[in-house]
C-alpha positions in Angstrom: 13.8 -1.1 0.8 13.0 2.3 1.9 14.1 3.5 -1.8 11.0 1.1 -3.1 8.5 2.5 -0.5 9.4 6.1 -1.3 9.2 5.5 -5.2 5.4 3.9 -4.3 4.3 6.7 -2.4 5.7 9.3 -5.2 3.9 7.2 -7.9 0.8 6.9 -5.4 0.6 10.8 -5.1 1.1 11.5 -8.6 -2.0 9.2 -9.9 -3.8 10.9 -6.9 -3.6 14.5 -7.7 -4.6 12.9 -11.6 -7.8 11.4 -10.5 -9.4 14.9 -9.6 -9.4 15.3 -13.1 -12.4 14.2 -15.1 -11.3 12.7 -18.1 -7.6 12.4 -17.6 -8.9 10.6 -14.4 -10.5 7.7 -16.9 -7.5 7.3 -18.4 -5.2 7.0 -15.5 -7.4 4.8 -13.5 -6.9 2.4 -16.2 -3.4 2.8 -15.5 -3.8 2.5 -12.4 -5.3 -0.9 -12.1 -3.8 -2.2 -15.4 -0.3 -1.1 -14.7 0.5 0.2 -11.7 -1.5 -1.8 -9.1 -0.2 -4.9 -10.8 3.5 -3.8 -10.9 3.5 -2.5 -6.9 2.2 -6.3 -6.2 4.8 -8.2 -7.7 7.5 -5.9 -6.6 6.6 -6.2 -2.8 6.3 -10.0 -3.3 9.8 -10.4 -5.0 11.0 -7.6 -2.6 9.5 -9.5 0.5 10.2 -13.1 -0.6 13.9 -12.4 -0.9 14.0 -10.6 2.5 12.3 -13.5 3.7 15.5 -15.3 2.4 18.0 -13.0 3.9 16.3 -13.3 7.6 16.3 -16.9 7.5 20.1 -16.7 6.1 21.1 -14.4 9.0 19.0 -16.4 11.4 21.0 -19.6 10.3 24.4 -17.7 10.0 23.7 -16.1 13.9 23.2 -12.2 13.0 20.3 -11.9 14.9 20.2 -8.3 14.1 20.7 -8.4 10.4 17.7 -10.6 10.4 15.8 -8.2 12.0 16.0 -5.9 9.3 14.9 -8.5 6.7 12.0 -9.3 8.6 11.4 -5.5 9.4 11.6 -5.0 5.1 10.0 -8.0 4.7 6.5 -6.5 6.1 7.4 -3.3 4.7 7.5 -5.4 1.0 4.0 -7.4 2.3 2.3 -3.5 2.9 3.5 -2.0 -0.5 1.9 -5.4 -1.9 -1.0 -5.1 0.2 -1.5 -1.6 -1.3 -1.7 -2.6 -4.5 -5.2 -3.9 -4.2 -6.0 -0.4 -2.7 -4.7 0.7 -5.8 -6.3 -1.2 -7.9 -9.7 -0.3 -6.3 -9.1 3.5 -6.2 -8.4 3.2 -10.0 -12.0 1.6 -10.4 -13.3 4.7 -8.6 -11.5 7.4 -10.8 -12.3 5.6 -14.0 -15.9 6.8 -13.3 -16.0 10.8 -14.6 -16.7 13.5 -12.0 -18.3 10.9 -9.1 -15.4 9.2 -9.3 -13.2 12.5 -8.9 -15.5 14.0 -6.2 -15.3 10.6 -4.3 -11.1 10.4 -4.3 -10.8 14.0 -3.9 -13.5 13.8 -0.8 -11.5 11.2 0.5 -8.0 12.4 0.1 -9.6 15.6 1.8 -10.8 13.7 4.7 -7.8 11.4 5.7 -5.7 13.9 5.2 -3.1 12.2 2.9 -2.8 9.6 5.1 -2.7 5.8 3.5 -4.8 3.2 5.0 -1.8 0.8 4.9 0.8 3.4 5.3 4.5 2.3 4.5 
């Protein structure tokens, strides 16, 4: 799961450092929202739903501590999901030539890199 999270971030700082770019920044918004924001969603809901699975299988079986790890990736899975709309809504943002870059690039500046759902 931690593989899945890191992949996100990756893919999250790569459309980032695209939406300073006017222009290129109208395309890959679309992305963005079309593509990527949609794709992060249904992978942390098919990666959540079948950690979901796993805990209530260990739960049942008695390893108490291996379903504490499903539920630990499970809201891991419900964050990267949970992101997607984040996504989804930056990509509005940079689809919007140089307001749009000025507001993502103000922003990244002022939160430092830091996620507002971090996982």
């Amino acid at each position: 799961m931690q593989e899945i999270a890191k992949f996100c971030r990756q893919v999250d700082r790569c459309f980032n450092i695209a939406g300073y770019i006017p222009i290129v920044s109208s395309l890959t918004g679309l992305i963005r929202i079309v593509v990527w924001a949609q794709l992060q969603l249904y992978l942390g809901l098919l990666a959540m739903t079948i950690a979901i699975i796993l805990a209530m299988c260990g739960r049942i079986g008695g390893d108490k501590a291996f379903a504490k790890r499903c539920v630990e990736a499970s809201q891991l899975s419900f964050r990267i999901s949970a992101n997607s709309t984040l996504n989804g809504l930056r990509g509005l943002v940079e689809v919007v030539p140089l307001l749009g870059n000025l507001l993502c690039w103000l922003y990244d500046l002022t939160m430092g890199g830091e996620q507002i759902l971090p996982y």
